[in-house]
C-alpha positions in Angstrom: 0.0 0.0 0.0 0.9 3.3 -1.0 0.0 6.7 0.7 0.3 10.3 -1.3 0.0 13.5 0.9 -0.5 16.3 -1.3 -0.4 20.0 0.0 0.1 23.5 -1.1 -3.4 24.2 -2.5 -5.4 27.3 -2.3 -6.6 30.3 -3.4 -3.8 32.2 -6.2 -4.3 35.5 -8.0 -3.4 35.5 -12.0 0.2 36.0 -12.4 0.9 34.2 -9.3 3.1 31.0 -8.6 2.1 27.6 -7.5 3.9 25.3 -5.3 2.7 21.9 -4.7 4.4 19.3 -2.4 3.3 15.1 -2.4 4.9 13.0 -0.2 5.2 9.2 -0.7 5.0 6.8 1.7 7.2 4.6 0.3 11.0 5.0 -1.2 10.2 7.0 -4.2 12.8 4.7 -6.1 10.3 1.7 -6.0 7.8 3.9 -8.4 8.1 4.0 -12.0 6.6 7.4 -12.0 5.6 10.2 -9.8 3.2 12.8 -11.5 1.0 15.4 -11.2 -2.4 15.3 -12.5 -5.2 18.0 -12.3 -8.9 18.1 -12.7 -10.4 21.1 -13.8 -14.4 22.5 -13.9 -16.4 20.2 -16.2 -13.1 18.7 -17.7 -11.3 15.3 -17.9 -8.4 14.5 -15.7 -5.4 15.9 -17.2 -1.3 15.4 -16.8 0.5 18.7 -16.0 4.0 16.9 -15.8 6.1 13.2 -14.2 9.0 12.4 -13.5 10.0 9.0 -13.8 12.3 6.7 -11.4 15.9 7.8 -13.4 14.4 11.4 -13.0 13.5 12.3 -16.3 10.7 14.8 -16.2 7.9 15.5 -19.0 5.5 18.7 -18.8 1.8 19.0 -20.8 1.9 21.7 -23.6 -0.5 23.8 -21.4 2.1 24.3 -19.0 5.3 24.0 -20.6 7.9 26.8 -20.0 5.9 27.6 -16.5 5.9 24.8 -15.0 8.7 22.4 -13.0 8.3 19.1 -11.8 11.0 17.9 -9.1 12.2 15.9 -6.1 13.7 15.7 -3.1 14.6 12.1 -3.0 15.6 11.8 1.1 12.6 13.2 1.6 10.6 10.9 -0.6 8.7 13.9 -1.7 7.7 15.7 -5.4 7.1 19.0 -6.0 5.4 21.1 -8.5 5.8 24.2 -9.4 3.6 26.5 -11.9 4.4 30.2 -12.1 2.3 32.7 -14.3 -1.2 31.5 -13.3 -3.9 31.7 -15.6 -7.5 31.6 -14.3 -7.6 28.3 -16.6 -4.8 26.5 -14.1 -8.0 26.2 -11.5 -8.4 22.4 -10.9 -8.2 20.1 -8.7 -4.4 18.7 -8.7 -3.5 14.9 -7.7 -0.6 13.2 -7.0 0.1 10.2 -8.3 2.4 7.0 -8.4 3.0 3.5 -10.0 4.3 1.2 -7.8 7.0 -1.1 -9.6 6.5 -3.9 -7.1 3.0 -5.2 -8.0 2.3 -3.1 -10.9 -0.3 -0.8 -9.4 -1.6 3.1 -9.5 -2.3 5.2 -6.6 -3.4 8.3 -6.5 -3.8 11.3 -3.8 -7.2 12.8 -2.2 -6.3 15.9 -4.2 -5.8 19.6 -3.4 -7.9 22.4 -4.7 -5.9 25.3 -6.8 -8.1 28.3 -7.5 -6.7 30.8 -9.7 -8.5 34.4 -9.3 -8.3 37.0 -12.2 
């Protein structure tokens, strides 16, 4: 079993930065991939950005060149960042993780982003 604690959630003004932190319960080595998801109004579950075990990262087009995806690996934790917030960024962001050993998805309760204009 594998917990995600995401935090770092709340209310942001357009222009503003996000900073997102997920902490795994497990050695984040024993994960495939660690990423960042987001759910916004009335839309589909999205990607914003992973990073995978060797720490190679990958960011969606509709953040790309705003947005970094890193770790701290002693602390078993991955972070997001999203500067220049658009009102559009508003969503619900998950963590989430694929556990090598087992072959299995998890995914965090979720933090609410709001992005006012």
């Amino acid at each position: 079993q594998v917990q995600l604690v995401e935090s770092g959630g709340g209310l942001v003004q357009a222009g503003g930065s996000l900073n997102l932190s997920c902490v795994v319960s497990r050695s984040i080595f024993s994960m495939s991939t660690v990423a960042w998801y987001r759910q916004g109004p009335g839309k589909e579950r999205e990607l914003v950005a992973r990073i995978s075990r060797s720490g190679v990262t990958n960011v969606a087009d509709s953040v790309k060149g705003r947005c970094t995806i890193f770790r701290e690996n002693a602390q078993n934790t991955v972070y997001l960042q999203v500067n220049s917030l658009k009102p559009e960024d508003t969503a619900v962001y998950y963590c989430f993780a694929h556990l090598i050993l087992g072959d299995r998805d998890y995914w965090g309760q979720g933090t609410q982003v709001t992005v006012s204009s």
